[in-house]
VOBA-823081 format. One line per field, with one value per residue (C-alpha): residue in three letters; x, y, z. Coordinates in steps of 0.02 Angstrom, whole numbers, plus 32768, in hexadecimal, padded with zeros to 4 digits. Example, Ala and Ser with C-alpha at 12.3 -4.5 7.8 and 13.67 -1.06 7.14 Angstrom:
<atoms>
r	ALA/SER
east	8267/82AC
north	7F1F/7FCB
up	8186/8165
</atoms>
This chain:
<atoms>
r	UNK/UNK/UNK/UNK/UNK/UNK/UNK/UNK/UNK/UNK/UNK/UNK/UNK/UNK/UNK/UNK/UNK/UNK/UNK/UNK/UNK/UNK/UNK/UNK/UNK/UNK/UNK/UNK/UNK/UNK/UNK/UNK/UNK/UNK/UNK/UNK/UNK/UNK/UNK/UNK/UNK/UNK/UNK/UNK/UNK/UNK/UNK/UNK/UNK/UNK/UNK/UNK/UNK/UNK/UNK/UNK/UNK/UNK/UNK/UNK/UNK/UNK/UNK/UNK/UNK/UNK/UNK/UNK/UNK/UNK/UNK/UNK/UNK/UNK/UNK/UNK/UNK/UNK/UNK/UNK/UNK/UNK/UNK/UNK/UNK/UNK/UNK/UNK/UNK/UNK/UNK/UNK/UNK/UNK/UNK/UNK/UNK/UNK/UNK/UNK/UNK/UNK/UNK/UNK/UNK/UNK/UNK/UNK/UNK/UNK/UNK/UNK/UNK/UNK/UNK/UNK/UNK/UNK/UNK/UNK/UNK/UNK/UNK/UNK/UNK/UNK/UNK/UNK/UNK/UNK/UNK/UNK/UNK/UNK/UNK/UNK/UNK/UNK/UNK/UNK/UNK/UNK/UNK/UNK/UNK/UNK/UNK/UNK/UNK/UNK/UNK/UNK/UNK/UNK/UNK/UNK/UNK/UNK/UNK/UNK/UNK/UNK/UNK/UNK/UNK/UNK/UNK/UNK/UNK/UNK/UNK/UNK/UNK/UNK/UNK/UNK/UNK/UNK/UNK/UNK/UNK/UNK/UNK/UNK/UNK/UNK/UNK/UNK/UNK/UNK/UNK/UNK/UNK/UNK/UNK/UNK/UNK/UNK/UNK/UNK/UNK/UNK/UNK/UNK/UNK/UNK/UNK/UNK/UNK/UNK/UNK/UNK/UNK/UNK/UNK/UNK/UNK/UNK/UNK/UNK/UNK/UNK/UNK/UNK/UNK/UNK/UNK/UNK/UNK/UNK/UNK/UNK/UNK/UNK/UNK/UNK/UNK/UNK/UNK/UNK/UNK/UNK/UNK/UNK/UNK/UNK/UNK/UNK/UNK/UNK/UNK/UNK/UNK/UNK/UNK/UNK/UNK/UNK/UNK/UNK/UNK/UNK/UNK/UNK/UNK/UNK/UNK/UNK/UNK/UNK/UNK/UNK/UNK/UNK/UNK/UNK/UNK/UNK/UNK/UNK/UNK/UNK/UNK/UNK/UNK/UNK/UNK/UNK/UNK/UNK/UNK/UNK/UNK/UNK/UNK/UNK/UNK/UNK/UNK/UNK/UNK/UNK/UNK/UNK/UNK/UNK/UNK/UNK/UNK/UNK/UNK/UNK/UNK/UNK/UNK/UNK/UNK/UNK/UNK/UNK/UNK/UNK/UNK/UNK/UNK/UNK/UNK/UNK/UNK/UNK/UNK/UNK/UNK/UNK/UNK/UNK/UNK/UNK/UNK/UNK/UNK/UNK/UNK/UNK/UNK/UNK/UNK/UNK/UNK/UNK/UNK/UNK/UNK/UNK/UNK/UNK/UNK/UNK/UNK/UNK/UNK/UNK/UNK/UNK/UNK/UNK/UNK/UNK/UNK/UNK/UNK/UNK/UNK/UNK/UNK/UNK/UNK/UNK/UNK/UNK/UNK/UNK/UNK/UNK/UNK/UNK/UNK/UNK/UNK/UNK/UNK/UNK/UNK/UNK/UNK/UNK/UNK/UNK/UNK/UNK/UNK/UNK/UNK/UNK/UNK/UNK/UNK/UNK/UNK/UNK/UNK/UNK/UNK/UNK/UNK/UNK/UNK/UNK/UNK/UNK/UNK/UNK/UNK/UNK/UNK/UNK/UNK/UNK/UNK/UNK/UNK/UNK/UNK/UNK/UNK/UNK/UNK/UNK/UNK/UNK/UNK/UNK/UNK/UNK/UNK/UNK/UNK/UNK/UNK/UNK/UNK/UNK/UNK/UNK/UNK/UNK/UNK/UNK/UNK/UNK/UNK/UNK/UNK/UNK/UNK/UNK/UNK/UNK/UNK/UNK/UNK/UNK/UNK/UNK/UNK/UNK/UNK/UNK/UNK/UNK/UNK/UNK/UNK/UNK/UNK/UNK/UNK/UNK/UNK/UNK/UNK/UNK/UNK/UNK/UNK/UNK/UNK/UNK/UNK/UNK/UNK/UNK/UNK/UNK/UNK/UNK/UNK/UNK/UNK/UNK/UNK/UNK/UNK/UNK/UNK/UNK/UNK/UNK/UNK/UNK/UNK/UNK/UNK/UNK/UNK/UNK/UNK/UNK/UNK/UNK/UNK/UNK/UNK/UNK/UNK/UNK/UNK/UNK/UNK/UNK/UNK/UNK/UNK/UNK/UNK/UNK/UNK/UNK/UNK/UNK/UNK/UNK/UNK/UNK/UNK/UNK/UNK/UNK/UNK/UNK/UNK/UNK/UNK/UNK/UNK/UNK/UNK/UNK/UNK/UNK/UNK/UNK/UNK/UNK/UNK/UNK/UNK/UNK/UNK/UNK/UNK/UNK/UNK/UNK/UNK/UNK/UNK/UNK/UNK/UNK/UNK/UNK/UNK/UNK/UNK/UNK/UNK/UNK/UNK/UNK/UNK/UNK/UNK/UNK/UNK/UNK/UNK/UNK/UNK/UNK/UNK
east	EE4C/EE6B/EE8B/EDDD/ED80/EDD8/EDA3/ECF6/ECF8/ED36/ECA5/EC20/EC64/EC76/EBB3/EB72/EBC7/EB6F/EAC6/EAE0/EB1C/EA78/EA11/EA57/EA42/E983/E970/E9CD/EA02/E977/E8E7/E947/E984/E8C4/E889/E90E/E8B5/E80F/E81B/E7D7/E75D/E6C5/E60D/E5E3/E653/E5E0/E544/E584/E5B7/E516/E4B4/E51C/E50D/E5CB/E5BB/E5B0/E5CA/E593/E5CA/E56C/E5BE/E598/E60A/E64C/E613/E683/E647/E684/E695/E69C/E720/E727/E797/E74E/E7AF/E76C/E794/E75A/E744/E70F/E6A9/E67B/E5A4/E535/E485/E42C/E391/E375/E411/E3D4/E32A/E3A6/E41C/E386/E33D/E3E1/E3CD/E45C/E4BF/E4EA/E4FA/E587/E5D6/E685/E6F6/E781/E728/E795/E77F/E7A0/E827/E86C/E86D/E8C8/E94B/E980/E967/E9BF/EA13/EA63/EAA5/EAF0/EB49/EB96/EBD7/EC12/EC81/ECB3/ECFD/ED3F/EDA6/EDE0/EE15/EE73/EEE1/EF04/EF1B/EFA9/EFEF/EFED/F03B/EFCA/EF53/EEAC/EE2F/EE13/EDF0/EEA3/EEDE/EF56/EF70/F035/F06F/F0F6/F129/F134/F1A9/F1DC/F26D/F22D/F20F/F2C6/F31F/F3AE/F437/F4F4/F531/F4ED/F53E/F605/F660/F61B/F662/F661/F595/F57E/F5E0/F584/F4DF/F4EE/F4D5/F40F/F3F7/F438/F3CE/F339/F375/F38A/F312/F319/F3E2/F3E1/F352/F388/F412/F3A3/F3F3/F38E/F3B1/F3C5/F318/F371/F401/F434/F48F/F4E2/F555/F54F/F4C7/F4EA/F548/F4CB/F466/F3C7/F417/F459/F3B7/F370/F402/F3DD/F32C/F354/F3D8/F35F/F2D3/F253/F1E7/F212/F1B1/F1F1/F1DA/F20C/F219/F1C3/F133/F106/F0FC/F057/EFD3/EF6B/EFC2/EFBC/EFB3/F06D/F06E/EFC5/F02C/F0B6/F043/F004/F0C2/F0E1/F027/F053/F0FA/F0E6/F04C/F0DD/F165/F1F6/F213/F288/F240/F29D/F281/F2EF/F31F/F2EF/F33A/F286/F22C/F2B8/F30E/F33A/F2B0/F2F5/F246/F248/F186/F1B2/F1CB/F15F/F0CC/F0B8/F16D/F190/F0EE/F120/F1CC/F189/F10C/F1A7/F1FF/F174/F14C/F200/F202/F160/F189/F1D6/F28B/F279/F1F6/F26D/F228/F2CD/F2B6/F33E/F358/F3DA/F405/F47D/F469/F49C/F4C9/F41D/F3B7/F36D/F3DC/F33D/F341/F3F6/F3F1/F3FE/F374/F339/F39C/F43D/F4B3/F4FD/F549/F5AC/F5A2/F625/F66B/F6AE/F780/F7EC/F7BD/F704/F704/F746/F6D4/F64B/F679/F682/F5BF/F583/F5E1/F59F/F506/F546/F5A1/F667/F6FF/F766/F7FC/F7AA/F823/F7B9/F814/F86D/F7B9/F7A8/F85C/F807/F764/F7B3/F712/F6A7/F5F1/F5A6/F510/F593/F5F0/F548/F545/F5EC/F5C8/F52B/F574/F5F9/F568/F501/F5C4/F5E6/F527/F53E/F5E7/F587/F5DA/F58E/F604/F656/F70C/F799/F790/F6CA/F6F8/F777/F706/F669/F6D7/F703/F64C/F614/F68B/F69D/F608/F5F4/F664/F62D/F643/F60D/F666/F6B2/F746/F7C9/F88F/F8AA/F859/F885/F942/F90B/F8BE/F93C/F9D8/F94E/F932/F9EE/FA30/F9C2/F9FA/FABF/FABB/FA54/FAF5/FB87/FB3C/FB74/FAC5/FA56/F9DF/FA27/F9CF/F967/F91F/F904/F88B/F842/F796/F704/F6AD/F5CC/F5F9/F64E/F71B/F76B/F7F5/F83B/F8C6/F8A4/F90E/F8FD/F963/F9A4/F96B/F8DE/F8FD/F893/F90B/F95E/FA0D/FA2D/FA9F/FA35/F998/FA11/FA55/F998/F97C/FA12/F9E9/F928/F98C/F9F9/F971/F953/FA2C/FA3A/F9CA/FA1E/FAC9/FAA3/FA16/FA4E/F97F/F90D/F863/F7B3/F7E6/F844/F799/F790/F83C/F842/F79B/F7DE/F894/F849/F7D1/F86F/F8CE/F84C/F83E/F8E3/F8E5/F837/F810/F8C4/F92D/F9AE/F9D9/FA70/FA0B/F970/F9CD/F951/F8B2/F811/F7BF/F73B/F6A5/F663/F5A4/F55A/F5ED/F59B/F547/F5DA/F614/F5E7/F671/F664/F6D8/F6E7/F746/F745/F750/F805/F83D/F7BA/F824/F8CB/F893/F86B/F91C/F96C/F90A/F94E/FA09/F9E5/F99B/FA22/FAB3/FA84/FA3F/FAF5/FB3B/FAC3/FB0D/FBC9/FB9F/FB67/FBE4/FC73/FC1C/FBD8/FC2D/FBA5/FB1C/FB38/FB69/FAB2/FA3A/FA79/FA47/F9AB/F95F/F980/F94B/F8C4/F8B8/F95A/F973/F9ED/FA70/FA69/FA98/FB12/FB68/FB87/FBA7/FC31/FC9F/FCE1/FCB4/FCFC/FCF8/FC54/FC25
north	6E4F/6E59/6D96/6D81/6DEC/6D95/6CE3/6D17/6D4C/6CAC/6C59/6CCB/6CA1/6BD9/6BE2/6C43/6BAB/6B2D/6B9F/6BA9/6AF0/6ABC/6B12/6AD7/6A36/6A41/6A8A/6A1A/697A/6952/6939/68F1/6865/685B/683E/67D2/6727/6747/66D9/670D/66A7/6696/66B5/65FC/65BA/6637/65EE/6547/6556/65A3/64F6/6488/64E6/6512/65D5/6633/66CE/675D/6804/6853/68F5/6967/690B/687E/67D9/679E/66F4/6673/65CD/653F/64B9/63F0/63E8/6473/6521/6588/6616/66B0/66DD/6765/6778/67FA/682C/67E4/680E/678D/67DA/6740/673F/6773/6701/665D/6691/66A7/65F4/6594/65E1/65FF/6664/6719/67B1/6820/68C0/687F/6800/6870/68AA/685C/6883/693D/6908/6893/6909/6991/6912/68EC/69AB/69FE/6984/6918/6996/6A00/695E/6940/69FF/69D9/6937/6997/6A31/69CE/696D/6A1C/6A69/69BF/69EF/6AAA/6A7E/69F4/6A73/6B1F/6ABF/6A31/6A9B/6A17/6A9D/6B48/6B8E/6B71/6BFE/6C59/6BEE/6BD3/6B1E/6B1A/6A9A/6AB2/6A3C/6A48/6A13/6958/695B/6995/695D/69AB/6A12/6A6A/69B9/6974/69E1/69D2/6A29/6AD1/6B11/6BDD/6BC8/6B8B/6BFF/6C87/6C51/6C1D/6CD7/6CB5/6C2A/6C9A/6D17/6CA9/6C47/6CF9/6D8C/6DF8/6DF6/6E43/6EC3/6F08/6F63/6F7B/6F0B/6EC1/6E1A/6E04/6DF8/6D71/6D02/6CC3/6C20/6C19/6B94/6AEE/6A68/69EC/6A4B/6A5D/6B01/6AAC/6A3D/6AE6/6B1D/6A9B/6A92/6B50/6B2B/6A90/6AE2/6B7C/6B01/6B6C/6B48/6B32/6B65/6B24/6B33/6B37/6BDF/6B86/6B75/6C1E/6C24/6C16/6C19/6CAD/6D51/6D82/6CCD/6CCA/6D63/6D36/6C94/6D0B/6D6B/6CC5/6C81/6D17/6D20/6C68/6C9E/6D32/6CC4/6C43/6CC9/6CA4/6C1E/6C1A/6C38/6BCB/6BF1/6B77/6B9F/6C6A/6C88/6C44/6CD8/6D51/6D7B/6E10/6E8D/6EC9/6F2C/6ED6/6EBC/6E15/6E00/6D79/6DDF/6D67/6D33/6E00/6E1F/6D84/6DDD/6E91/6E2E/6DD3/6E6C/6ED5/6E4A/6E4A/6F0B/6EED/6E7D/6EAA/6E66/6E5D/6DDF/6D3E/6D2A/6CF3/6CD7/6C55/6C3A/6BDC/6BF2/6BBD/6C50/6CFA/6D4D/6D3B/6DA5/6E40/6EB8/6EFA/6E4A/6E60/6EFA/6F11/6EF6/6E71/6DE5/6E3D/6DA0/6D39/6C97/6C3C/6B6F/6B40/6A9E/6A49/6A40/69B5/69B5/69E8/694C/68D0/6910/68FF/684D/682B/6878/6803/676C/676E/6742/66AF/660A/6627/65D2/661F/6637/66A9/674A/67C2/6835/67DE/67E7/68A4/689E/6854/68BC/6969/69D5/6963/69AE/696B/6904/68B0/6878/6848/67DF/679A/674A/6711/66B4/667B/6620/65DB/6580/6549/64E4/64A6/6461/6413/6472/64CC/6559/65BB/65D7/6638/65EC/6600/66AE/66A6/6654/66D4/676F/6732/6702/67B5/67FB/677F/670B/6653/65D8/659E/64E0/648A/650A/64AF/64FA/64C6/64B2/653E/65B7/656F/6584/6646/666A/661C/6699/672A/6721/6700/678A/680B/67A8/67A8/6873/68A0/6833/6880/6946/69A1/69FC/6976/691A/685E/67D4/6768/66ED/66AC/663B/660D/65CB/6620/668F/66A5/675E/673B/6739/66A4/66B4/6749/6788/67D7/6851/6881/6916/68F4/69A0/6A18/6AA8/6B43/6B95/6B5A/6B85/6BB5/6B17/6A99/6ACC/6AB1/6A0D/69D9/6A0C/699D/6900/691B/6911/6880/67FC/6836/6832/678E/675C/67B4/677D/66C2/66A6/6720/6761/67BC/6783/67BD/6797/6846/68AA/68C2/68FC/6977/69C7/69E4/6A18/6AA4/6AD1/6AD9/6B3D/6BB5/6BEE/6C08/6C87/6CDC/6CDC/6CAC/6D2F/6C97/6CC7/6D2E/6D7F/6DBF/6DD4/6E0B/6E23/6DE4/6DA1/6D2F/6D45/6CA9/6CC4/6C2C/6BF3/6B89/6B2C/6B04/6BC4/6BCA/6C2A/6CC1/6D32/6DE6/6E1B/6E43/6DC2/6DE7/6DCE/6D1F/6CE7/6D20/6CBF/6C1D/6C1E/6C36/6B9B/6B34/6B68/6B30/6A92/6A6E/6A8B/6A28/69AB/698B/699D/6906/689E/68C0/687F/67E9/67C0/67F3/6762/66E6/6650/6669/66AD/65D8/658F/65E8/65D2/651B/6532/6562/64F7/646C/64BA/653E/6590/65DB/663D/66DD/6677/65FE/668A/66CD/663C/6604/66A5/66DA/664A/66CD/6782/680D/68C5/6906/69A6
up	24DF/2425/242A/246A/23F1/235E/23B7/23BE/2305/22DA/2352/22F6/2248/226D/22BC/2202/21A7/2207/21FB/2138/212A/2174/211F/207D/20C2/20C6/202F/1FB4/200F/2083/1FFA/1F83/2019/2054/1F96/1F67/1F96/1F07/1E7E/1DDA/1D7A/1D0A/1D1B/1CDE/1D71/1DE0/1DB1/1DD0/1E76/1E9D/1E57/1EB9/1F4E/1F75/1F87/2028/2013/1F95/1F7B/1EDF/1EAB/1E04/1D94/1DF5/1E54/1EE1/1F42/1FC3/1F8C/2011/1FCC/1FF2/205C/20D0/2097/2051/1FBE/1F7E/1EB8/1E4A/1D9E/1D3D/1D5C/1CAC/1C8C/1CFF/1D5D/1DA5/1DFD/1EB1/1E8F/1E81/1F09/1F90/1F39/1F79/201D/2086/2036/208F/202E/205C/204E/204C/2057/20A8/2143/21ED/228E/22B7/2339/22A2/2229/229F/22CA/2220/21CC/2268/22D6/2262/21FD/2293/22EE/2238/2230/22F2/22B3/2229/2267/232B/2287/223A/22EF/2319/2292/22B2/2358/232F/22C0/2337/23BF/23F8/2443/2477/2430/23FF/24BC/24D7/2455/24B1/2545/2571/2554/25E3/2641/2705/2760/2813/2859/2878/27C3/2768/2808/27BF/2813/27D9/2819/2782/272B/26F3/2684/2683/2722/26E6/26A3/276C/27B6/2769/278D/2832/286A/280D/288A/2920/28F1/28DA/299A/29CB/2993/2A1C/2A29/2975/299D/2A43/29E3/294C/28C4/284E/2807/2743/26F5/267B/264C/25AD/258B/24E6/24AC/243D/2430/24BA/2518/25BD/259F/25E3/2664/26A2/26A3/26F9/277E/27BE/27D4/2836/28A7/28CD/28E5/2885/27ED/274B/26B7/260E/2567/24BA/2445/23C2/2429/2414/235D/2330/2286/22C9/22F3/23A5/23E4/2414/2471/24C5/2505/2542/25B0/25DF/2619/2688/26E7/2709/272B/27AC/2819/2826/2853/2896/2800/2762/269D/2631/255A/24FD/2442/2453/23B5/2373/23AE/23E8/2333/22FB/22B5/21FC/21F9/213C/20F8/20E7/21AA/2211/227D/22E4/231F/233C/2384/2415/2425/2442/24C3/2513/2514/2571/25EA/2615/263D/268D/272D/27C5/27CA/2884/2879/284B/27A4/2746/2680/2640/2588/251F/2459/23EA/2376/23F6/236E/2317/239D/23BD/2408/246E/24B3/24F1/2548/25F6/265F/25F6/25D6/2635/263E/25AB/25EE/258B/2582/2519/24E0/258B/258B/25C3/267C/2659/25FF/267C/26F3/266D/2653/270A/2725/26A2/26CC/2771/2732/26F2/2741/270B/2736/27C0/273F/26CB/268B/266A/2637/25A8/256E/257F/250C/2489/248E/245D/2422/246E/24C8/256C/24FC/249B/252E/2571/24CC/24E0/258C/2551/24C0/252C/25A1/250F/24CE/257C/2573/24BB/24F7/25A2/260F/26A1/26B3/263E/2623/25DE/2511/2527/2543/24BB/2431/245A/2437/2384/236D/239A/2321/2298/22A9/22C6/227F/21DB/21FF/2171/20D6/206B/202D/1FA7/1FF2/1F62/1FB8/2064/2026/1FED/207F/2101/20AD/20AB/2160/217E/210B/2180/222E/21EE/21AE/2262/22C6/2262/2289/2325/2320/2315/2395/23D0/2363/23E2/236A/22AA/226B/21A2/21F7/219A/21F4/21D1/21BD/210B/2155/2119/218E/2217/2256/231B/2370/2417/245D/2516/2557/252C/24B2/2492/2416/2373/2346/2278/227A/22C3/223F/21C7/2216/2213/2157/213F/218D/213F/2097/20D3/208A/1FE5/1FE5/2011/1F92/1F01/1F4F/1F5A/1EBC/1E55/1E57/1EE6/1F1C/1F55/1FFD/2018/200A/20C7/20D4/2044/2089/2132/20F5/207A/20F2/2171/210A/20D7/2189/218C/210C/2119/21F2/2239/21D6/21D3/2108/20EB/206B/20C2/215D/21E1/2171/219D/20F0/2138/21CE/221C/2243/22A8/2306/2374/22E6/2273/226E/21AA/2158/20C8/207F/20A0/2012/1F47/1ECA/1E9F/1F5A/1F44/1EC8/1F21/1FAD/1F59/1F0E/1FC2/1FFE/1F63/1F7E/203A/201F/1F89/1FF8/208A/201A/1FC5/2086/20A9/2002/203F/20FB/20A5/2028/20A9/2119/20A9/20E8/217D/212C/20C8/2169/21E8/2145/2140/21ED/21FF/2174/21CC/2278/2226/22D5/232D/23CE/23BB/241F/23B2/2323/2372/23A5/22FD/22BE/2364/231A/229C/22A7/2243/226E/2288/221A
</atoms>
């Protein structure tokens, strides 16, 4: 394979470098390290040594004397002088008598000098480079050495190991019904092939993060029983080209000697997007998708080799990836809606020890939007309050408090805040509660508090709707750009002055109101004209305008008149009721928490026509 003769180029070039390091060795560091121990002296300190009978050793050479000298206190060292004129030289050495004349001081043994000219020098070349391919291998996927190049990195579990079935999963009744015909198949092979269907080579689960793509995943292969091979997109991507397609060929050998069993790639948008054939393009991530897409042509459907992947980004991939016969199946795992979410709850709650009373589904009304991990999150939290508190079971305000930390944070106990701002804050939450109660079109307030929040809110107003909606009417978008604007109005009503505080509102009600005009064709001037796409949509949908810069500018006016006029509907709500926006500030300063009942029970004592 072409991955095998680049591996052994690699092997040839890394053995040179160790043949040329050595030798370099040798030749410059080894005699300077074997020479580096001769001390340098005079010819009178020669002669002395030789009368009082301290030298050893003698190595005479043309132009230089080296000799061993025996110290006091048993060592023993080796100097040099430069060679005078003395003729009688040899006639005093042999005089003293045993002294030994040498040829040098640097012979060793032959197996000593071998070790330290070849073997040390190759066992520091060995640390080195087991160092250097430690490294690559952390960074081209944790890969223990360089034999492993092209080896797949999935996981295998059996059932024993996910133990997870479509009973653990809630919420995302359509994404089971539509796979449960995979797990037949895979129960059932010969029931599909005596009539000569073929299952789908491949499935696709789009949808949000946290929404259950791999728990899906997970659940087929526990229902059908089979193995499950799993792995990550980004596991391909590799430093050397061909590496991630080698691991490809790798998944589906493993794949098709464990047949029937289920392929699951999570985050295929890594390798699977779209080739703009642009010289700029990543080789390596299109040479692992033409692989995937050749190994998914290649294997018999008939076999039960099912390949399972999940993105966020479906809009992002190859269309060659789409088509059928490869992945032939989009399911959809969208955010769960009111009665996914109750069930949701209930799955994860019976995990935990709850109180018998618990209303679940009061807690799916105040989750709108809301993905399975989050409500995952939101029982969890509600635990870890019902143990802080000493309790062994947790209840409905647990459940209460740990939705309001998901979405606003912890509360920030110890702020210090001045009774000012308190008194600012307490109309600004009331001025948005009191516009929300006196509009036909607007969701019941449930509750009000001026606690700060860790996520920056300084106080919140929450509405819950009682039923679940899927559409939004032209009047209640503009009932909600309203009440957005109803804090900012109570602060220029009651302190003659507006505050930081309204950032969050005036963000959301542009960003309302913009929608309305460019996607919702809710402007009487545009009418039905799309002037924005939304690319992303299951990752924030990030908006941009399809238009010229003279319709731009048209645009931004229309979302100024909007956000003008319901901002001055907001200030006459308020000053037509300000008796009780006085009377439920008052209120909730001195409570700084109140439930909607509370709200409206104070506020039902006098109510003029709604508008």
């Amino acid at each position: 394979m072409k991955e095998d003769k680049n591996f052994n180029k690699r092997l040839a070039a890394i053995g040179m470098i160790c043949l040329l390091a050595v030798l370099l060795l040798n030749a410059f560091v080894m005699p300077s390290l074997r020479t580096a121990s001769v001390v340098e002296t005079n010819y009178s300190f020669f002669l002395s040594q030789i009368d009082e009978g301290n030298v050893e050793k003698v190595e005479i050479e043309d132009d230089l004397i080296k000799f061993q000298v025996k110290n006091a206190d048993g060592t023993e060292t080796v100097y040099s002088t430069g060679r005078m004129d003395d003729p009688e030289l040899v006639s005093r050495l042999y005089e003293k008598g045993g002294i030994e004349f040498t040829e040098s001081f640097e012979e060793a043994s032959p197996l000593m000098d071998f070790l330290v000219s070849w073997i040390l020098p190759l066992v520091l070349l060995a640390v080195f480079w087991s160092v250097i391919f430690r490294g690559m291998s952390k960074r081209m996927g944790g890969m223990g050495n360089a034999m492993s190049f092209g080896k797949s990195n999935a996981k295998m579990y059996v059932k024993a190991q996910t133990g997870k079935t479509f009973a653990d999963v809630a919420g995302q009744d359509e994404a089971k019904d539509a796979l449960v015909e995979i797990v037949d198949f895979l129960h059932n092979p010969d029931k599909y092939a005596e009539i000569g269907a073929s299952l789908p080579k491949g499935a696709l689960l789009v949808g949000p993060p946290g929404t259950g793509k791999t728990l899906l995943a997970q659940a087929v292969a526990g229902e059908a029983d089979v193995p499950f091979f799993s792995i990550s997109g980004s596991e391909f991507v590799e430093m050397f080209v061909g590496m991630g397609a080698a691991k490809v060929r790798d998944l589906f050998k493993q794949a098709n000697e464990k047949a029937p069993c289920i392929v699951f790639i999570d985050e295929i948008d890594t390798i699977g997007k779209k080739r703009d054939g642009s010289l700029s393009g990543n080789d390596e991530r299109e040479q692992t998708l033409n692989q995937l897409l050749t190994e998914m042509d290649g294997f018999d459907g008939k076999k039960g080799v099912v390949i399972l992947a999940a993105t966020n980004r479906p809009e992002s991939l190859d269309p060659a990836l789409l088509r059928p016969g490869r992945f032939d199946r989009r399911i959809p795992a969208e955010l769960p809606d009111l009665a996914g979410r109750e069930a949701i709850l209930k799955v994860h709650a019976s995990k935990v020890q709850t109180e018998p009373d618990i209303d679940y589904n009061a807690v799916a009304r105040a989750t709108a939007g809301a993905s399975g991990a989050e409500l995952a999150n939101i029982i969890n939290e509600a635990a870890l309050r019902a143990v802080r508190s000493g309790r062994k079971a947790v209840n409905q305000s647990d459940l209460e408090e740990s939705v309001e930390v998901v979405i606003a944070g912890y509360q920030r106990k110890n702020a210090v805040i001045s009774q000012k701002e308190k008194e600012i804050i307490a109309y600004h939450e009331i001025g948005h509660a009191l516009v929300a109660a006196k509009q036909k079109n607007s969701a019941p307030v449930h509750k009000i508090t001026i606690i700060p929040r860790t996520s920056g809110a300084l106080g919140y107003t929450m509405q819950v709707d009682e039923g679940e909606k899927f559409l939004m009417t032209r009047e209640e978008a503009l009932a909600r750009i309203a009440t957005l604007t109803g804090g900012r109005s109570a602060e220029e009503l009651i302190f003659n002055t507006c505050t930081s505080g309204a950032s969050n509102d005036i963000e959301q009600a542009t960003k309302l109101a913009r929608a309305m005009v460019t996607r919702y064709g809710m402007s009487d001037r545009f009418d039905m004209i799309a002037l924005e796409t939304v690319t992303n949509k299951y990752l924030g949908g990030d908006a941009s305008l399809a238009c010229s810069p003279e319709t731009a500018a048209k645009i931004d006016a229309e979302v100024n008149a909007i956000v003008l006029r319901e901002h001055e509907k907001a200030r006459s709500i308020l000053s037509e009721n300000i008796a009780k926006l006085h009377e439920l500030a008052h209120f909730l300063l001195e409570k700084e928490t109140i439930t909607g009942e509370e709200f409206m029970s104070i506020l039902s004592s006098e109510a003029p026509a709604m508008v």
